[in-house]
Each structure stands twice: as C-alpha cells, then as structure tokens.
Backbone as a chain_set.jsonl record, in Angstrom:
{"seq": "XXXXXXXXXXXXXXXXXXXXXXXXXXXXXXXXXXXXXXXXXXXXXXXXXXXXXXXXXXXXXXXXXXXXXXXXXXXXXXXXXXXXXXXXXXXXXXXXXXXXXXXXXXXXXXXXXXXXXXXXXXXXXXXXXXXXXXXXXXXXXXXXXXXXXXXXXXXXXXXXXXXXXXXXXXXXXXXXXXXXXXXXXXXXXXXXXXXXXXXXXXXXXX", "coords": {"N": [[0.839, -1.191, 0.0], [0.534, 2.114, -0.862], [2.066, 5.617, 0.345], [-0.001, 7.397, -0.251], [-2.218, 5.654, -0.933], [-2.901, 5.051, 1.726], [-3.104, 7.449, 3.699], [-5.371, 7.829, 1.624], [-7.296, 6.355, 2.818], [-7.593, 7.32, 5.449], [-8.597, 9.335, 5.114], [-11.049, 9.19, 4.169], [-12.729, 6.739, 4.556], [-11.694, 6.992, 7.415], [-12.163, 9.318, 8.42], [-10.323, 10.758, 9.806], [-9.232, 14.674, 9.787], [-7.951, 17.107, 7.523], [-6.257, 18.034, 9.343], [-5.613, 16.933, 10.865], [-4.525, 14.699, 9.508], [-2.374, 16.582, 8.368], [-1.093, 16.61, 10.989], [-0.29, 13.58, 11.782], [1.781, 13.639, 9.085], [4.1, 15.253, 10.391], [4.353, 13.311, 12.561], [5.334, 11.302, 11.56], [7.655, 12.062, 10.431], [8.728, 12.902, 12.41], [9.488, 10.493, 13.84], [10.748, 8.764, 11.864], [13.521, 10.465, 11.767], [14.339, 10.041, 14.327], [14.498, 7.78, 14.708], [16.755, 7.094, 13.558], [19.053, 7.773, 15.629], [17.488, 6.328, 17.644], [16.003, 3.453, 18.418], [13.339, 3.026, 17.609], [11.146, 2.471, 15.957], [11.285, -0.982, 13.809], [14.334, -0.531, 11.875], [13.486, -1.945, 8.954], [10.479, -1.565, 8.939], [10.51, 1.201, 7.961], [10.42, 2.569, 5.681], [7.56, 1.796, 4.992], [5.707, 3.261, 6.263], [3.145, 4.373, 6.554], [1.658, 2.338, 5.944], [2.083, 0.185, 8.18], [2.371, 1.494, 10.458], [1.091, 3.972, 11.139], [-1.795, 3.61, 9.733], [-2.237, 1.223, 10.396], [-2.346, 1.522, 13.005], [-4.636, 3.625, 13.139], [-6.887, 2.443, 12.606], [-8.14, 1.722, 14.852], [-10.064, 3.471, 15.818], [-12.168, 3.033, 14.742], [-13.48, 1.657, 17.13], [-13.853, 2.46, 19.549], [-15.481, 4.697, 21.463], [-15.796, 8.015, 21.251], [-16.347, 9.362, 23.637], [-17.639, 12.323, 26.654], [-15.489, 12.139, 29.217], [-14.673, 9.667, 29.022], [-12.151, 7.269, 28.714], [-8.98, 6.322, 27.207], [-6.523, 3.858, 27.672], [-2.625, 3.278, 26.455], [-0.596, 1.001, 26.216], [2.383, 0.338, 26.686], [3.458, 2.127, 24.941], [5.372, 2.979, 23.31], [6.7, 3.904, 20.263], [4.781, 5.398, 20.275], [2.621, 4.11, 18.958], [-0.373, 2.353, 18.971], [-1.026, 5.163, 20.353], [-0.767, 8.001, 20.058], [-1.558, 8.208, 17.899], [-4.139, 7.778, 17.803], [-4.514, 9.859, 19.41], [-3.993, 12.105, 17.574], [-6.796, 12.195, 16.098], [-8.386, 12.344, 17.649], [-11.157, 14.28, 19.212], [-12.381, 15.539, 21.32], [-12.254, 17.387, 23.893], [-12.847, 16.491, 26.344], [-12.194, 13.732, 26.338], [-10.274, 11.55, 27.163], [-6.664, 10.698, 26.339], [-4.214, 8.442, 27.276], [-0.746, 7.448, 27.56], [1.13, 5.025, 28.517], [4.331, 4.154, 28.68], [7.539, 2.788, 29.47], [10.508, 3.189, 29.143], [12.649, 5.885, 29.032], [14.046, 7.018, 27.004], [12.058, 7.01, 25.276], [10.008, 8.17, 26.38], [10.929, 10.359, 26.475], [10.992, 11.477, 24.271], [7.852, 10.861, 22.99], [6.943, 13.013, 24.848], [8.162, 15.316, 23.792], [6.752, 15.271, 21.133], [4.573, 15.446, 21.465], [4.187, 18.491, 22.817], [4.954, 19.679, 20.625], [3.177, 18.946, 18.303], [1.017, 20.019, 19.651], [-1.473, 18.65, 20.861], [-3.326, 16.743, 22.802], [-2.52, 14.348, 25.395], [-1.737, 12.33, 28.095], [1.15, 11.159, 29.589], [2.653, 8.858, 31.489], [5.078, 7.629, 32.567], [7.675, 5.224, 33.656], [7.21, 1.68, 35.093], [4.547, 0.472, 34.006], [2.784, -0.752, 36.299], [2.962, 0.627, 37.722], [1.35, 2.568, 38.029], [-2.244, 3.438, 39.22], [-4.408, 2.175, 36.829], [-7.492, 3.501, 34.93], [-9.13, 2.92, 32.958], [-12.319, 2.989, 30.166], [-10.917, 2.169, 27.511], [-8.439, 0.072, 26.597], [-5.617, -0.267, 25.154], [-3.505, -1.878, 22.74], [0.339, -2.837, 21.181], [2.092, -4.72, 20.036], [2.772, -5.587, 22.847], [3.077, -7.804, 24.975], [2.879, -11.056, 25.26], [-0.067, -12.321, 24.081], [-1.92, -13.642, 26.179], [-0.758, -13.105, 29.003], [-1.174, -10.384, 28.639], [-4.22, -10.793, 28.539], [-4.072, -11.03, 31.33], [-3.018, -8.968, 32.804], [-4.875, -6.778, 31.779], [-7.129, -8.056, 33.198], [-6.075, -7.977, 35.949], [-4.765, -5.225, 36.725], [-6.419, -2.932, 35.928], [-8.946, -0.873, 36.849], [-11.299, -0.522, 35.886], [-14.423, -1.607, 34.446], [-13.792, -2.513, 31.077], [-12.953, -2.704, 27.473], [-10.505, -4.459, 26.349], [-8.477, -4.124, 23.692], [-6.479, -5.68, 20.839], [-4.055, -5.356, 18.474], [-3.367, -7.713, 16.628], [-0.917, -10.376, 14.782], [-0.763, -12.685, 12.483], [-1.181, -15.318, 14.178], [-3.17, -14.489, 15.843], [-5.784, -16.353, 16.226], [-5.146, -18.593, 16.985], [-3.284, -18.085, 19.348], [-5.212, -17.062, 21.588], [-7.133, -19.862, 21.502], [-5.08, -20.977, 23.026], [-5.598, -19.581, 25.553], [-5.744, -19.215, 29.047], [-8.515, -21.193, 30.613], [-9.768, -20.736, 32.587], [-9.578, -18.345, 32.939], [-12.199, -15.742, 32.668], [-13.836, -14.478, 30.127], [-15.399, -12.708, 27.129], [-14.745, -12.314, 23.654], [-14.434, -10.572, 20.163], [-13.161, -10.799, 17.203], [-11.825, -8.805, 15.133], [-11.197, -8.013, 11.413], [-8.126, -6.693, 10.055], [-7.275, -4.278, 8.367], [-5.09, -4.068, 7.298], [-3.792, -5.883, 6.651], [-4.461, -8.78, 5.474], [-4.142, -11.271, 7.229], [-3.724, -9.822, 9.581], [-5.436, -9.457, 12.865], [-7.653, -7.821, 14.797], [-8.087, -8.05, 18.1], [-10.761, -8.268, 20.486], [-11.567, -7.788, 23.366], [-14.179, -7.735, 26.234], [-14.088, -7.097, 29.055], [-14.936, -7.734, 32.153], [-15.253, -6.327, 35.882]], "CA": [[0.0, 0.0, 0.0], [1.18, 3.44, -0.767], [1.74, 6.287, 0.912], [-0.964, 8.403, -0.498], [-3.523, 5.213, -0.377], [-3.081, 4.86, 3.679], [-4.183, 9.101, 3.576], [-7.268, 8.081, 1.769], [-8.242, 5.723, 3.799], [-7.415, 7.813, 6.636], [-9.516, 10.789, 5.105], [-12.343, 8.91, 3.531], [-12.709, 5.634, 5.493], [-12.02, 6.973, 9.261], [-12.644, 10.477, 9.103], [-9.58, 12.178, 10.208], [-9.825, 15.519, 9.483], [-6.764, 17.75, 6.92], [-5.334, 19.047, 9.877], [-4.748, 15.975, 11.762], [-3.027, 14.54, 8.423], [-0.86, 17.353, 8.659], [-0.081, 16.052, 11.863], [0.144, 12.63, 11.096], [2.774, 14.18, 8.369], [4.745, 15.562, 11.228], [4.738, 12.925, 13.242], [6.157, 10.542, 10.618], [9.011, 12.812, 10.069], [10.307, 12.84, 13.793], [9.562, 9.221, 14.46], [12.139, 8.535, 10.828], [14.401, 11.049, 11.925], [14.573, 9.854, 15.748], [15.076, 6.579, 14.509], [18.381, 7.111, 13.183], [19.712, 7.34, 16.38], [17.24, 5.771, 18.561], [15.564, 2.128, 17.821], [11.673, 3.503, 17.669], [10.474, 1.185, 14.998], [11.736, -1.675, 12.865], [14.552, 0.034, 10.856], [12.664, -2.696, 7.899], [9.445, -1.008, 8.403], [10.183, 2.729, 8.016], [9.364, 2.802, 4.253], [6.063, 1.741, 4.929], [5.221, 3.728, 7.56], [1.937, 5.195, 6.662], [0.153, 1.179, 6.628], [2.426, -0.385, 8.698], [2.397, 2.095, 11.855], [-0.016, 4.517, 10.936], [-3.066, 3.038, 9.407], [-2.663, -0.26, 11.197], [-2.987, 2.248, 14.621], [-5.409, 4.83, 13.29], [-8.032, 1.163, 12.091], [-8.914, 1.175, 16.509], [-10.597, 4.526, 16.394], [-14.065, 2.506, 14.72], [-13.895, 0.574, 17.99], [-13.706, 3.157, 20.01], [-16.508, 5.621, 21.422], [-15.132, 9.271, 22.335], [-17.837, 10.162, 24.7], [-17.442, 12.825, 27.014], [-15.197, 11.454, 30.468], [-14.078, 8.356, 28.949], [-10.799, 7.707, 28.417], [-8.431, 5.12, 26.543], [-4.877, 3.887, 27.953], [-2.175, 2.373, 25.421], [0.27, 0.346, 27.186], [3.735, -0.261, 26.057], [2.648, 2.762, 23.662], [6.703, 2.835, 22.136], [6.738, 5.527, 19.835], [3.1, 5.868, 19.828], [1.891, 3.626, 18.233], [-1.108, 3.499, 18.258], [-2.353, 6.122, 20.975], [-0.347, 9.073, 19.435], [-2.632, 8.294, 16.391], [-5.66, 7.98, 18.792], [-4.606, 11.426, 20.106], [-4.39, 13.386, 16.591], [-7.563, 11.782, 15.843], [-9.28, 12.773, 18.987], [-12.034, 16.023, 19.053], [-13.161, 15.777, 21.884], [-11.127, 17.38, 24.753], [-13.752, 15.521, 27.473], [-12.191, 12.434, 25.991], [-8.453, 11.667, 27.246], [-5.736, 9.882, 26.159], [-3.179, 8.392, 28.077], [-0.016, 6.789, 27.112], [2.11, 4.515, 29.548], [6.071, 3.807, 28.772], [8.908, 2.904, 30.723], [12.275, 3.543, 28.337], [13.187, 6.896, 28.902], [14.393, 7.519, 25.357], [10.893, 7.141, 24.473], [9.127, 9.123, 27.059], [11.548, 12.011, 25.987], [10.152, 11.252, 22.456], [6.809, 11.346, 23.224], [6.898, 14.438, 25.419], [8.668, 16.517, 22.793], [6.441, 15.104, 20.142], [3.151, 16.142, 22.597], [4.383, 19.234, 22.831], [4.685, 20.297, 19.308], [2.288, 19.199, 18.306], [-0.068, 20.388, 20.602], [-2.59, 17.843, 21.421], [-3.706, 15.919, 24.496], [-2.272, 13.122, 26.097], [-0.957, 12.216, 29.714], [2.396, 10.285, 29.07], [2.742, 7.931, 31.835], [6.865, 6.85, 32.369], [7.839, 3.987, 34.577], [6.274, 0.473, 34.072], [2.543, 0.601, 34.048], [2.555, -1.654, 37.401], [3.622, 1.532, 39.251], [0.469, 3.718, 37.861], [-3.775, 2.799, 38.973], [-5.214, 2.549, 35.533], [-9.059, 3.056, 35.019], [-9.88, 3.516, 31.199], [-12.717, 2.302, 29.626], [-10.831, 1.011, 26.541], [-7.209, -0.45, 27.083], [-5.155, -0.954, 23.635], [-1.934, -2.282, 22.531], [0.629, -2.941, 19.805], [3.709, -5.497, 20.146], [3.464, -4.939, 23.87], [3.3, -8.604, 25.494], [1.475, -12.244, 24.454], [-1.918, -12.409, 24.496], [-1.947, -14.595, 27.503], [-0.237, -11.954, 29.836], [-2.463, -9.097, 27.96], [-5.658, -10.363, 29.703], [-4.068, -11.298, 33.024], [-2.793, -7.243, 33.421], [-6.083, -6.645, 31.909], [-7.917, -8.268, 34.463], [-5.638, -7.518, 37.638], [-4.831, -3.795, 36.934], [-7.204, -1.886, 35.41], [-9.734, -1.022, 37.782], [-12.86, -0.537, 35.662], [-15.007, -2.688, 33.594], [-13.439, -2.33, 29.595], [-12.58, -3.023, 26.582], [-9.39, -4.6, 25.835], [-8.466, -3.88, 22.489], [-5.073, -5.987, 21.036], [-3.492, -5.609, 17.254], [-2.4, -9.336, 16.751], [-0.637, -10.567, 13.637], [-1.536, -14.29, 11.726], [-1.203, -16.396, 14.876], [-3.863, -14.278, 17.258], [-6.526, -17.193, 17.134], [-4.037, -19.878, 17.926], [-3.156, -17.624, 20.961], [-6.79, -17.205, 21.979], [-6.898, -21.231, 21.755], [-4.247, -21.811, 24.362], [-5.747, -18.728, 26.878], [-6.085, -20.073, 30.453], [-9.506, -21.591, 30.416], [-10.283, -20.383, 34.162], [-10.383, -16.747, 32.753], [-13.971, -15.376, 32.098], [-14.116, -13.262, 28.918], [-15.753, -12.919, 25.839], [-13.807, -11.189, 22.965], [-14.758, -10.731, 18.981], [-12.067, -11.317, 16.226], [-12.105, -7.862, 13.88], [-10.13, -8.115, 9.918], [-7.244, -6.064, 10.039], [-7.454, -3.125, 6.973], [-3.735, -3.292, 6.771], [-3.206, -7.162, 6.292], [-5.452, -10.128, 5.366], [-3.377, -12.232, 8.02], [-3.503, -9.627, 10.749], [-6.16, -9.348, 13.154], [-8.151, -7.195, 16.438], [-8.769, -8.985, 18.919], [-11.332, -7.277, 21.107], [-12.197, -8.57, 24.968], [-14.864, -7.594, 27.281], [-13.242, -7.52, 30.717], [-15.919, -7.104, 33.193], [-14.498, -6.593, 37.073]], "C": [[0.881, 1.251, 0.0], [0.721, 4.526, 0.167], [0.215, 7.368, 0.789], [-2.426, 7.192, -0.382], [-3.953, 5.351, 0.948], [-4.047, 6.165, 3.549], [-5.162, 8.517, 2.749], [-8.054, 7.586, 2.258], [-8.323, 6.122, 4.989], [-8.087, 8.815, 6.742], [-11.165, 10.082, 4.887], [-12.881, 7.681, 4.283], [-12.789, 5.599, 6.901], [-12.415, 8.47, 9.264], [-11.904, 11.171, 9.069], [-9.541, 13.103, 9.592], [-8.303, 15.858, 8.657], [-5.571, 17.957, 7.741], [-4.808, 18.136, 10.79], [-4.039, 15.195, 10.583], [-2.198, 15.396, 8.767], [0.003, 16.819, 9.658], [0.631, 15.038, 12.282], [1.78, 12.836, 10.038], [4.279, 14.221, 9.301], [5.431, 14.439, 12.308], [5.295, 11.751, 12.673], [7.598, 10.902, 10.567], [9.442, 12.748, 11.284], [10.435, 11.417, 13.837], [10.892, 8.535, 13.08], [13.308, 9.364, 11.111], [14.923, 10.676, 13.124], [15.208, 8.62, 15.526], [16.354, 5.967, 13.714], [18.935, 6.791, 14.406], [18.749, 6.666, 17.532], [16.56, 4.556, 18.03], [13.923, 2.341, 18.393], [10.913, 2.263, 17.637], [11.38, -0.002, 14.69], [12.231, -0.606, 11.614], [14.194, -0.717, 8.924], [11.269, -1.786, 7.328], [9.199, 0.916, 8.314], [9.841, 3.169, 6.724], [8.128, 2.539, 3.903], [5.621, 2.157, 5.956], [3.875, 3.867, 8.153], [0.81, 3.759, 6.898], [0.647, 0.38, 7.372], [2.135, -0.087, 10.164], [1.054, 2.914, 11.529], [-0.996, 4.025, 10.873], [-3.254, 2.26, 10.279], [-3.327, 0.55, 12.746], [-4.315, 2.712, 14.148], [-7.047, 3.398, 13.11], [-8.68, 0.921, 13.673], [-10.164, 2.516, 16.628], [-12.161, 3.883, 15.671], [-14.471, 1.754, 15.826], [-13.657, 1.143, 19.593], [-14.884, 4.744, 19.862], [-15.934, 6.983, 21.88], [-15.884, 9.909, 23.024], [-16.716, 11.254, 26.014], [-16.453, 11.815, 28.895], [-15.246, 10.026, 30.558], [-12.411, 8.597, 28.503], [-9.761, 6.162, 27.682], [-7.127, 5.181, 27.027], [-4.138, 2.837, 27.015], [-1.061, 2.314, 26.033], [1.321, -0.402, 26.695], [3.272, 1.05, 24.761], [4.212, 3.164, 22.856], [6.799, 4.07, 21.624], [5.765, 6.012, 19.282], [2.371, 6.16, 19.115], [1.451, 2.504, 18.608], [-1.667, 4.474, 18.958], [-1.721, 7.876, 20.561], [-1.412, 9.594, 18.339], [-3.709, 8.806, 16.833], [-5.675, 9.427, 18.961], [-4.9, 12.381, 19.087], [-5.671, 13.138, 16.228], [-8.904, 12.892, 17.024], [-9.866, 13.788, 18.717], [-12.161, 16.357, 19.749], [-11.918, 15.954, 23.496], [-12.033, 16.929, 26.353], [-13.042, 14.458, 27.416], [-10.515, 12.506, 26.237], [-7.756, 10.461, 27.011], [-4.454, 9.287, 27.044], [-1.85, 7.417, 27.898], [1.16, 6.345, 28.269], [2.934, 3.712, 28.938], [6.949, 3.558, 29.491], [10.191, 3.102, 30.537], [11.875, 4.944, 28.004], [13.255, 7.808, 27.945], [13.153, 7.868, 24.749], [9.76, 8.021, 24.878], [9.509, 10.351, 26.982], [11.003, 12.084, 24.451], [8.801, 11.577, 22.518], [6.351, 12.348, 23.877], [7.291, 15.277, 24.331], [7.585, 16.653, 21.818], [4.735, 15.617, 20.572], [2.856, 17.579, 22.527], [4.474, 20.268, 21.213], [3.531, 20.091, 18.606], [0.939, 19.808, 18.354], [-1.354, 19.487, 20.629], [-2.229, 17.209, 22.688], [-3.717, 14.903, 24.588], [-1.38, 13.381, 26.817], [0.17, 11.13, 29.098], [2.52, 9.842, 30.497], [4.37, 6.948, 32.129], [6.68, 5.337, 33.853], [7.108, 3.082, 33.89], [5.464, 0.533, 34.75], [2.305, -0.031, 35.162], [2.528, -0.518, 38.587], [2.219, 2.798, 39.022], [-1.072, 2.98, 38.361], [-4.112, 3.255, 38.169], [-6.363, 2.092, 35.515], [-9.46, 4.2, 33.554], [-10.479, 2.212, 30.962], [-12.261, 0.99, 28.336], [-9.265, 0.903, 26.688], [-6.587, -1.209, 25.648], [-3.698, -1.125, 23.588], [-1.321, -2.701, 21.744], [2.072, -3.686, 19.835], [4.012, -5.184, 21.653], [4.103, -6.288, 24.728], [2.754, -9.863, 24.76], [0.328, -11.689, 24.957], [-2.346, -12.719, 25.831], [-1.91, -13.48, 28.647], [-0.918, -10.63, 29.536], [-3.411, -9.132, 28.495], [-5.114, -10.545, 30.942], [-3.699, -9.805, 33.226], [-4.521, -6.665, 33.471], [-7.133, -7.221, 33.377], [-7.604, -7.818, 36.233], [-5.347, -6.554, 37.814], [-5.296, -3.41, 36.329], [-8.638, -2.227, 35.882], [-10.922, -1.09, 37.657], [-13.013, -1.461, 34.486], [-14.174, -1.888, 31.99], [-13.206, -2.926, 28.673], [-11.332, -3.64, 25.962], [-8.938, -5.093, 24.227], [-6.579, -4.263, 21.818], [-4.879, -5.957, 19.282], [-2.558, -6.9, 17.118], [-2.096, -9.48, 14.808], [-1.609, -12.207, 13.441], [-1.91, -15.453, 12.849], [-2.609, -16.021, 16.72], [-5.193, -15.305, 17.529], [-6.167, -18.587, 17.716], [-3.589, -19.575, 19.604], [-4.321, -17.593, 21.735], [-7.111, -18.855, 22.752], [-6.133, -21.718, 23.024], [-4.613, -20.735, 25.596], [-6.349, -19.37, 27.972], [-7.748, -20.005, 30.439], [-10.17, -20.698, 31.897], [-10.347, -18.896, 33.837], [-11.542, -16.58, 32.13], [-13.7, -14.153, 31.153], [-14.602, -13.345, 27.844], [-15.362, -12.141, 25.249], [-14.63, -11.539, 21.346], [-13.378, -10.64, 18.712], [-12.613, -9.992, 15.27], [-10.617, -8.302, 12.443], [-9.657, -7.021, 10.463], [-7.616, -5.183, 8.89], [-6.037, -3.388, 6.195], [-3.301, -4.767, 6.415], [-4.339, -8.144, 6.283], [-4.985, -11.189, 6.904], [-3.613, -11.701, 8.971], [-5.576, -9.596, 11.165], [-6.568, -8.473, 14.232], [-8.656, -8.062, 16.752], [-9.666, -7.798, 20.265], [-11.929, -7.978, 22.62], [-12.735, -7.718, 26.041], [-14.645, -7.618, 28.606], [-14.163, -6.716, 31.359], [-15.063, -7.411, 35.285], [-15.627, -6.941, 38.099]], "O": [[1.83, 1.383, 0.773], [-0.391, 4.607, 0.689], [-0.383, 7.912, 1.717], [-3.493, 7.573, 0.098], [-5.082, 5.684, 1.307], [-5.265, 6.143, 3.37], [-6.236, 8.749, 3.304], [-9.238, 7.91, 2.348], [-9.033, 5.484, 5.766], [-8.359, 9.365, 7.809], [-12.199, 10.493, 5.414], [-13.968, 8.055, 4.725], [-13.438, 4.817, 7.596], [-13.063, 8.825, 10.248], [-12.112, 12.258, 8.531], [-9.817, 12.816, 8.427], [-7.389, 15.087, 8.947], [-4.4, 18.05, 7.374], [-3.785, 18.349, 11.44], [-2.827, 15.056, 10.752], [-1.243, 15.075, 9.475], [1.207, 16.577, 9.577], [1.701, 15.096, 12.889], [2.776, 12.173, 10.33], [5.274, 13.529, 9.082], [6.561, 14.513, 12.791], [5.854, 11.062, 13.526], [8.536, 10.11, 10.655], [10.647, 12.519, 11.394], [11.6, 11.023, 13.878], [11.854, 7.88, 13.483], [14.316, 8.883, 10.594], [16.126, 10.927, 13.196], [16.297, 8.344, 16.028], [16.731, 4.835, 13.411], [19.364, 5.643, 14.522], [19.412, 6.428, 18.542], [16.532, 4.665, 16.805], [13.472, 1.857, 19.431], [10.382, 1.481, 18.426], [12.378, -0.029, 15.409], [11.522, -0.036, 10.783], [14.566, -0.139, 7.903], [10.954, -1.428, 6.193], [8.209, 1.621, 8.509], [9.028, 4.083, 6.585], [7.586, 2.873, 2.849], [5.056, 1.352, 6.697], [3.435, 3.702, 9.29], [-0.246, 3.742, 7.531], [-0.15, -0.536, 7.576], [1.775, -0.933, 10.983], [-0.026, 2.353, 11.717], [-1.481, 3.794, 11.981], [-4.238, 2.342, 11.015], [-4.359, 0.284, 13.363], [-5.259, 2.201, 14.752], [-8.144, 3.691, 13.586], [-9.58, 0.093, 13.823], [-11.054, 2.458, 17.476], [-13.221, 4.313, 16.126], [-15.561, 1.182, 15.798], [-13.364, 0.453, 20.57], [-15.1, 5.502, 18.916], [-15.572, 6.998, 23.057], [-16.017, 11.129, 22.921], [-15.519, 11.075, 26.241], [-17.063, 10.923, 29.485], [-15.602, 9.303, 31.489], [-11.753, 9.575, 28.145], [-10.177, 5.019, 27.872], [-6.487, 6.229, 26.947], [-4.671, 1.764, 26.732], [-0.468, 3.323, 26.417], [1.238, -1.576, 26.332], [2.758, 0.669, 23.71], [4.105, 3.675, 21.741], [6.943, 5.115, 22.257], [5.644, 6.729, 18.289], [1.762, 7.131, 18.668], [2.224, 1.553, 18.722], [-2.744, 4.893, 18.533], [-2.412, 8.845, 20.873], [-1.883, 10.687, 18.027], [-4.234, 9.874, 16.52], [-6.654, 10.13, 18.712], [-5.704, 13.298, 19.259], [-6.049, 14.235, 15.818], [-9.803, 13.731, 16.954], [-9.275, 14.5, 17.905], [-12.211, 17.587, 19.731], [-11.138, 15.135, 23.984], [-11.503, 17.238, 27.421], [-13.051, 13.886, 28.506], [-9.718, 13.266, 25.686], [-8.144, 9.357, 27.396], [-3.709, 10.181, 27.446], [-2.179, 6.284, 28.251], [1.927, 7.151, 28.794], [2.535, 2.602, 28.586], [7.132, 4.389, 30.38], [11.001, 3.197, 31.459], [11.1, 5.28, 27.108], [12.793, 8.948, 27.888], [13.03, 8.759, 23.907], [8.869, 8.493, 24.17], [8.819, 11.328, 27.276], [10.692, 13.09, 23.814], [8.514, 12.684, 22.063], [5.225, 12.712, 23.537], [6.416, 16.08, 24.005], [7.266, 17.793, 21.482], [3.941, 16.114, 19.772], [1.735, 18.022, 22.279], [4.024, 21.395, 21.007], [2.856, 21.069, 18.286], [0.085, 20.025, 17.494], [-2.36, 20.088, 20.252], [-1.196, 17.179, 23.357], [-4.605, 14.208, 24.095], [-0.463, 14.188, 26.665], [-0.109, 10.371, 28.17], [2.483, 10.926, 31.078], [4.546, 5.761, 31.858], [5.805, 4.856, 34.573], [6.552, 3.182, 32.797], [5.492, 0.637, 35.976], [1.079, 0.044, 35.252], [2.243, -0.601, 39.781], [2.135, 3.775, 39.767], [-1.192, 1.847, 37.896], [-4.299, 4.472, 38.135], [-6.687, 0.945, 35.822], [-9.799, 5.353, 33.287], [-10.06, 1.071, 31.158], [-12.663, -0.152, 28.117], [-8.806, 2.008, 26.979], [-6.916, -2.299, 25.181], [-2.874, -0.569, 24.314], [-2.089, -3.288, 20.981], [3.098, -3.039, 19.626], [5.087, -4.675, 21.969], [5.25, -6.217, 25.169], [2.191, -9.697, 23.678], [-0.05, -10.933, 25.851], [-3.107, -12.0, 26.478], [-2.949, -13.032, 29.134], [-1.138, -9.869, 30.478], [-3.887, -8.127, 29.022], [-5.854, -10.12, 31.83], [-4.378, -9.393, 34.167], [-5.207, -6.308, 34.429], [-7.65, -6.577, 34.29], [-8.31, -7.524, 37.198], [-5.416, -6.263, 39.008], [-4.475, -3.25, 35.426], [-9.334, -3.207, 35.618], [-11.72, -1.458, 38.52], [-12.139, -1.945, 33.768], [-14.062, -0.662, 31.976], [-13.207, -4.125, 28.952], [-11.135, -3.206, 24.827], [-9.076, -6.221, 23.754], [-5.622, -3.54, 22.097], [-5.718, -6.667, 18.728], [-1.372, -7.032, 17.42], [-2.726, -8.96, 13.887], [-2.62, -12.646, 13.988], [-2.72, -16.348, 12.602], [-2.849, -16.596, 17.781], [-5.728, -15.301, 18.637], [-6.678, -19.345, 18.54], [-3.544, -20.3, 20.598], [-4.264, -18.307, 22.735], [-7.267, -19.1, 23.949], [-6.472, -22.598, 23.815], [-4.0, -20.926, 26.646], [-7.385, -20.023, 27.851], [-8.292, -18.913, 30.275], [-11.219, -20.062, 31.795], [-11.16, -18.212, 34.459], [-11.873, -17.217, 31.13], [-13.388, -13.025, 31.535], [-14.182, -14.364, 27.295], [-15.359, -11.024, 25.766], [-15.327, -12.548, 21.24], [-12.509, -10.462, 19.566], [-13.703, -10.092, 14.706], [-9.478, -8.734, 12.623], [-10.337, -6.323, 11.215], [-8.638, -5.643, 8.382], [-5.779, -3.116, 5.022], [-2.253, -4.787, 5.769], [-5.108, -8.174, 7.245], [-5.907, -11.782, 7.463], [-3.866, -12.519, 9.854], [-6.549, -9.659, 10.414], [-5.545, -8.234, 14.874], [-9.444, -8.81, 16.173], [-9.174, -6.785, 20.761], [-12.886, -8.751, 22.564], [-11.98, -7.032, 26.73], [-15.294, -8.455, 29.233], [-14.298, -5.495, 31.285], [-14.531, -8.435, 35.713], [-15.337, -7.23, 39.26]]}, "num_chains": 1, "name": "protein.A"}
C-alpha cells in the first residue's frame, strides 16, 4: 500500500480531518528522523510507515466511542503507536488519552512530540505496574502475548473495559491456548492493513 492510499483511507474511510493529516505528516518525520539514532520502529518497516504504523494504529478509532469522560490507555505505547494516532484523531477534549512507557528515550520522544504538536495526552513513564489505571478502553501494539495481555487486563485496570489488542496471523491460535479459568468474551475484527492480521477485542468485566 502506498503512501498516499493509507491518507485516503485515513480521510475517507475513518474520518480524520486535513489538519490531523498534517499532523500525522509531522509525526512521521520525527519518528524517521529519531530513529536514526534511537531504535523507535523496525529500521525494515520505516518505508512503509503510513500502513504499517499509521493506518494499522489509526483502524482502533471505529472501535472506540469518544464520549465525554471516557478515556483510553495504550500500554507499552513505544513511539506511539497506536495512541499518538488515537490522540491526533481525537475532538473531543472531554475524551483523554493516556499513554504509559517505561524507556526513557521514548518518554523524551513522546513528550517533545506532545508538545509540538499540541494535542492531548498524559504520558505515563515507569512500568505501568507503578500507575492505577481506570480507562474504559485499554489498547496495545507489540506490547506482550496475548496470555499476559488479559491477566494485566484483568488484575490492573480497575474498571469494567474493553481490551483492544493488534495481533498478527497467529492471534486465534493464541486465543486457543488462553487459560480456560479466565472469564471473557472477545470478537475477532479483519485487520485493513493485512489479510493475516487481526483485532482482537475482549470484554473484561471486574
């Protein structure tokens, strides 16, 4: 997929508006430039940025309600991706973002990149064990297995939600082997950005 298809599916398909492309734009350009000297991404996938990182993130915001005094946390969010996306996306300043990291390098990355920007999200340093998290929807992108994904899910995050996971070809094989003694029901969404990949979406009631 080319760069200019991802943007139309990003204008015509989800919505985002000119001005969050622009920022999208922007935030392409530090995350390739940072990643010279720091290890962001996969120096493999920086020529496909826009459906590899981009799109594949910006494909959570149909599964995702921005109601007023809800809020979404993205955990292991790297070089944010995807709640960076979530954030240029966002309208609604009722609706907060929150991004929890624990490498340094990256929480100086995402602060700078916050800051220019200018949009809204709480950045979150240390590992997520050391913060009480209570967001409705709880997303993630290469952060842990599946397995270990609902057990955080279930033992820290304090309110009923959504756990929302970007899995590649093998996420209903992982599903298959999840400890039977956990209670959850999850749907299986198609990926936009790969036939192979998938969302996995789980109901975590407390």
């Amino acid at each position: 997929m080319t760069e200019k298809e991802a943007q139309f599916i990003l204008l015509d398909h989800l919505k985002f508006t000119q001005d969050a492309l622009y920022k999208l734009n922007v935030f392409c350009s530090e995350v390739v430039e940072y990643n010279k000297k720091f290890n962001l991404i996969s120096k493999s996938t920086v020529d496909n940025i826009w459906d590899r990182h981009v799109l594949d993130s910006a494909q959570l915001v149909k599964f995702i309600d921005f109601k007023d005094g809800l809020s979404v946390s993205d955990l292991g969010t790297g070089a944010g991706f995807p709640g960076i996306v979530i954030a240029i996306y966002n309208r609604n300043p009722k609706f907060h973002v929150k991004l929890y990291e624990k490498s340094r390098v990256k929480v100086k990355f995402l602060s700078n990149l916050v800051e220019k920007l200018n949009i809204r999200a709480e950045i979150y340093s240390n590992d997520y064990r050391s913060h009480n998290i209570a967001s409705e929807y709880v997303i993630s992108r290469a952060f842990k297995k599946l397995e270990e994904q609902v057990r955080i899910s279930r033992e820290t995050i304090k309110v009923n939600h959504k756990l929302i996971i970007l899995k590649g070809k093998n996420a209903e094989e992982e599903i298959k082997h999840l400890n039977k003694d956990l209670k959850y029901s999850y749907s299986l969404e198609k990926s936009i950005t790969s036939s192979d990949s998938k969302i996995v979406i789980f109901e975590v009631k407390k």
